[in-house]
N, C-alpha and C positions, 0 to 999 in steps of 0.2 A: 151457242153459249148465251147465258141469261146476263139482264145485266151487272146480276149483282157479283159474277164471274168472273166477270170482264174486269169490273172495278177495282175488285182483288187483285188480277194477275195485275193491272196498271199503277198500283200501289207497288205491287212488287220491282216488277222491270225499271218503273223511273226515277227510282234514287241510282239504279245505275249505270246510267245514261245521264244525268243531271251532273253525278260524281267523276265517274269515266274521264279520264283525261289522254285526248287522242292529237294527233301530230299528222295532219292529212298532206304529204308532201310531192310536190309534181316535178318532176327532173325529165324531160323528154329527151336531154341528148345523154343517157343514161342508162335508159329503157333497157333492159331483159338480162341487167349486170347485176353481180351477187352483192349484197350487203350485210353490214352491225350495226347495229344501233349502241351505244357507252353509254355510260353516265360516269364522269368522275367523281372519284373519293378519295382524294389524297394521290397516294402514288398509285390505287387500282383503279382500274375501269373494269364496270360490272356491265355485262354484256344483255341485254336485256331485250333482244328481239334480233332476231337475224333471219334471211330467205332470199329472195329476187325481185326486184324492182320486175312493176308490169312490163306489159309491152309498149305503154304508152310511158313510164316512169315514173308510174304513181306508186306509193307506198302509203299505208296508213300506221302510225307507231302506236301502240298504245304504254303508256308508263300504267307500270304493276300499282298494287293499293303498298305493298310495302315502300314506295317510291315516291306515294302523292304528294308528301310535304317535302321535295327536295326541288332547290332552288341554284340552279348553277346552269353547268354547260353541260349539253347534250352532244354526241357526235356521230354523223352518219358516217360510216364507213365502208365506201366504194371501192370494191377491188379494179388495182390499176389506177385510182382514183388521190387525190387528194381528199381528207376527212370534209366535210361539211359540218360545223357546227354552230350551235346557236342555241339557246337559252331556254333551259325549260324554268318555269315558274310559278306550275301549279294551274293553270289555264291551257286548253285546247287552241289549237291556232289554224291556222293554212300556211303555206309558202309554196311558192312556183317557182319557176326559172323562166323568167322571159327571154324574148326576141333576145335580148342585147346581151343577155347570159347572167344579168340584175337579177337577184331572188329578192321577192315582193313577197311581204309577208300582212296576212288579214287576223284583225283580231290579235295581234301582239305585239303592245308597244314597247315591249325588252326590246324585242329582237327589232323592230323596226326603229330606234331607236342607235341600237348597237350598228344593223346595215347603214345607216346613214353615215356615220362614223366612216366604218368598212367599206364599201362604196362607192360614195356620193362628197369623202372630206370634209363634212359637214357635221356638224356638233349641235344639235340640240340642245334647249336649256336642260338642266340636267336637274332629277326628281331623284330627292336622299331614299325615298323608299325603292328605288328601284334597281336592280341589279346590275343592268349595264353599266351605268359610269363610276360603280364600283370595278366591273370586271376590267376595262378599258385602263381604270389606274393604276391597276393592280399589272396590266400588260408592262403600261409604262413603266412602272416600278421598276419589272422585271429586267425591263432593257438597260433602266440605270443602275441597276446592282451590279449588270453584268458587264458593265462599261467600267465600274469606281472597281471590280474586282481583276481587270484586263489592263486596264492603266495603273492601279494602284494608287493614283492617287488620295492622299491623305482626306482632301477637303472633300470628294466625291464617296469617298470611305465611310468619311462620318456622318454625312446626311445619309446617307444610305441608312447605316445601322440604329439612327434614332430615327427614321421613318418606319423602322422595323419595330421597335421598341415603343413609338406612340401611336402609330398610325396603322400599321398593316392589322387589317383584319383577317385574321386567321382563321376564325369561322367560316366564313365567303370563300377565303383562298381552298380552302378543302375540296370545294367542288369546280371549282375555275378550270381545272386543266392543265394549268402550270406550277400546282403544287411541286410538281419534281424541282425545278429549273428554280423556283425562289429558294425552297429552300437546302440544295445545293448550292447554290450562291452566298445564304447567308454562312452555311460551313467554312465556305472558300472566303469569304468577307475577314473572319475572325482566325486569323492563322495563331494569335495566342489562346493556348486551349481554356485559360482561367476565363479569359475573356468568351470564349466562347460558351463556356459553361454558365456562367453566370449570365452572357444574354439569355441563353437559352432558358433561363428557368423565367427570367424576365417577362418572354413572351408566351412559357406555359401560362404562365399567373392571368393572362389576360384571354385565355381560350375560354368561351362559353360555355362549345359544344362536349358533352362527357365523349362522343364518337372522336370529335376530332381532337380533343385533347390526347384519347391513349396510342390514337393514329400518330403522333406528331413525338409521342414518347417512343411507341414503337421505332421509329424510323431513327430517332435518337441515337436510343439503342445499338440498332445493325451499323447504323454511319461507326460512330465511337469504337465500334470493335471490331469492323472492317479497316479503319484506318489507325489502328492504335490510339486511338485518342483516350488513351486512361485516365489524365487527369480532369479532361471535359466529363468522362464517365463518372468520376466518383463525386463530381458537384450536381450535376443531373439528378442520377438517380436517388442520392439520398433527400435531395430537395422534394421528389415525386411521393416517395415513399412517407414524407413526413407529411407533406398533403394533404393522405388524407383521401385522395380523389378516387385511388384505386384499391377499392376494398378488397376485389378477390384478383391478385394477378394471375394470369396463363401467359403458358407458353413462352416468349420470348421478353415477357415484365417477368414474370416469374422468376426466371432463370438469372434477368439482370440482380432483381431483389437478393437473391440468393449472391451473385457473385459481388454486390455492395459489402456485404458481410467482411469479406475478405479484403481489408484497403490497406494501403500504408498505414504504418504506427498502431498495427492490430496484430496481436498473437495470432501467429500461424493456427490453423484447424490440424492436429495429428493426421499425421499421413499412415492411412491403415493399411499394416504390411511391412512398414518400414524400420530396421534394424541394423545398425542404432537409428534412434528417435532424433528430428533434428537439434533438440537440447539437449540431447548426451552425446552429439559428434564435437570432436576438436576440429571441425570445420569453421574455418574463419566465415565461411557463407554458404549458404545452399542454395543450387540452381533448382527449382523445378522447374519440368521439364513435360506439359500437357500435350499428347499426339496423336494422333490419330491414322493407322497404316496406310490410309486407301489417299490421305492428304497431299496432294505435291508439292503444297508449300511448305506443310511439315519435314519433307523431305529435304525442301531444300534447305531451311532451319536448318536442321537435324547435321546435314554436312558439313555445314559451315563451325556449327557448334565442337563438330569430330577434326576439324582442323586445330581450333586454339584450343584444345582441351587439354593437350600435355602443358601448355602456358596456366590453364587455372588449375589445374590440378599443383603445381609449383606456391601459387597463390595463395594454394589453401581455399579454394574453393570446392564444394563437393556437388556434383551433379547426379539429379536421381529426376528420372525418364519415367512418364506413366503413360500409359496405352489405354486406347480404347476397342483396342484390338478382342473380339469373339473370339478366334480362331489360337489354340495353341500353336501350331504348325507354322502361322505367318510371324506371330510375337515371336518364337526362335530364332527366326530369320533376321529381323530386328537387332534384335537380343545379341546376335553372335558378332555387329556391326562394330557396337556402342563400345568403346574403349574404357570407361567409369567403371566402377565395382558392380559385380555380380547383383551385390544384395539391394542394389540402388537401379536395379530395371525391374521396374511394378506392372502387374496387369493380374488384372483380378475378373478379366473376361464377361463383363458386366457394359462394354460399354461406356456411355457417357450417364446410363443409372448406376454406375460403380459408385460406391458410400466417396472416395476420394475426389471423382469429378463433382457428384453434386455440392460435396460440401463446402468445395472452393469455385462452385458456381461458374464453372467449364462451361459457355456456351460456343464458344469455335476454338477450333487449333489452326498453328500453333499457339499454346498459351504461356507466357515465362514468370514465373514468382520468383525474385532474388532475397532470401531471406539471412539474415546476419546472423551472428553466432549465439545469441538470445534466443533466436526464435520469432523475434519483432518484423514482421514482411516488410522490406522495404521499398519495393514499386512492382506492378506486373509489367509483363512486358509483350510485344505481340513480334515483333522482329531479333535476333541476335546481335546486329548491327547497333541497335539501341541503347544494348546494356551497359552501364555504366559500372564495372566491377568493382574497381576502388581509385576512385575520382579522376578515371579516365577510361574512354570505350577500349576493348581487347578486341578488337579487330584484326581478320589476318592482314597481313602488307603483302 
């Protein structure tokens, strides 16, 4: 090779080597056990290198280029093992495991910083640019939220929640590792949903990152309609939507955006298929009734609802059931259950793309809309237990 060959390919090769960012790790009482490597993202961990520690327990990691600029927690993960983690931040490092079972880390003072801490009980002065003694109080945090939401007390309650409000960084918590754990706490923290709703939009407002903002929506999301939280739901998402932040929703913003449409003190969406129209029933109120066959909870909804149903029916209430049911043959079956009028069990064999589910933005079942004799939707609902018919629950006894 001449040299002017040579120069080339060494122009070539060492931007990525200079770039390259590697993780040379020596675990010897470890040696020829299968591993992961993670990187947290909120509630995922993206799995970013997996195989076997040598036979001496060395591994070499390298983070992706779609990965360079990420700043959090790393985590090995030893089968039969407890995780290993510790802080990537964009630099190459060493760590070993000594005599004493100490991992000694060269070339990284997050992480050697952080070990001290973890340890050695020792606290170095602590550098605002640096990620550990955010990650460390962000720990702490975690353990007081989960003490002020265990005891309940009041005055433990409040610092908690304006720590959350002025102080937690929620950019950084995204990749920490304990995104789950804070912010199910802060849910569990605010048992009044107004209040819950309105922290929550408090602490969108102060999110940086566009990734961890729609992550932190997302998650919103699922929590509120996994736990009925409707009224947290409709201060949420209309807050996001007016934003601004999220120009094209998918998927599960998508579906929420769609199902904001549909709120208290909003004209019901025509239910296509249905005859009579809920403004031409002399239905003191109409139940809809969102389902899905293969659901067990809809099931169980569904029976509880086939108990008090000779009691609303009495009321003046009218129940009309809609499937997301494919299959004729299974909606039959259904169908021949349901004590309510014929003409008020819908399936249009479409699905959750039926014109009915999308347009009241059905994203799980069961789903309940109690609608008054206007037409005006008066609350949705996610349980039967919940429903308030006329200003008291109908529950069986």
């Amino acid at each position: 090779m001449n040299k002017r060959s040579f120069l080339i390919c060494l122009i070539v090769i060492l931007p990525f080597f200079v770039n390259a960012q590697t993780i040379n790790v020596l675990l010897p009482e470890e040696a020829n056990k299968e591993y992961a490597f993670v990187l947290s993202k909120g509630i995922r961990q993206d799995t970013i290198q997996k195989g076997t520690l040598s036979f001496s327990g060395s591994v070499t990691i390298h983070i992706p280029d779609k990965d360079k600029g990420y700043t959090g927690m790393g985590s090995l993960q030893i089968k039969d093992n407890a995780p290993f983690n510790f802080i990537i931040s964009g630099a190459g490092f060493d760590v070993e495991q000594g005599a004493d079972s100490k991992c000694v880390f060269k070339n990284s003072p997050e992480n050697a910083y952080l070990y001290s801490v973890l340890q050695d009980r020792v606290t170095p002065s602590a550098n605002s640019a640096r990620y550990a003694p955010v990650f460390i109080d962000m720990v702490r945090y975690m353990q007081q939220l989960d003490r002020a939401v265990q005891t309940g007390n009041l005055k433990e309650k409040s610092v908690a929640r304006m720590y959350a409000l002025q102080k937690l960084d929620i950019d950084k918590l995204y990749t920490s590792g304990i995104w789950y754990n804070v912010i199910d706490g802060l849910v569990r923290l605010n048992t009044d949903q107004q209040t819950l709703g309105q922290n929550m939009t408090k602490i969108l407002e102060r999110i940086k990152s566009q990734e961890v903002y729609e992550h932190l929506v997302d998650n919103l999301i699922t929590i509120t309609q996994q736990f009925g939280l409707d009224d947290a739901f409709d201060i949420i998402i209309p807050y996001v939507q007016q934003s601004g932040r999220i120009e094209t929703p998918r998927e599960n913003i998508f579906m929420a955006f769609a199902m904001a449409k549909v709120r208290r003190g909003m004209t019901a969406p025509r239910i296509e298929g249905l005859n009579p129209t809920i403004d031409a029933s002399n239905a003191e109120k109409t139940l809809l009734v969102f389902y899905q066959p293969d659901c067990e909870n809809c099931h169980i909804q569904l029976e509880q609802l086939i108990k008090i149903y000779p009691k609303l029916n009495q009321m003046g209430v009218r129940v009309v059931s809609l499937s997301s049911d494919h299959q004729k043959e299974s909606f039959e079956k259904d169908r021949k259950r349901f004590p309510w009028a014929e003409n008020d069990k819908l399936c249009d064999f479409q699905g959750f793309g039926g014109k009915n589910f999308i347009n009241y933005g059905i994203m799980g079942t069961p789903t309940f809309f109690l609608i008054d004799k206007n037409g005006i939707i008066i609350r949705r609902y996610a349980l039967i237990a919940d429903i308030d018919f006329f200003g008291e629950k109908t529950n069986e006894k």
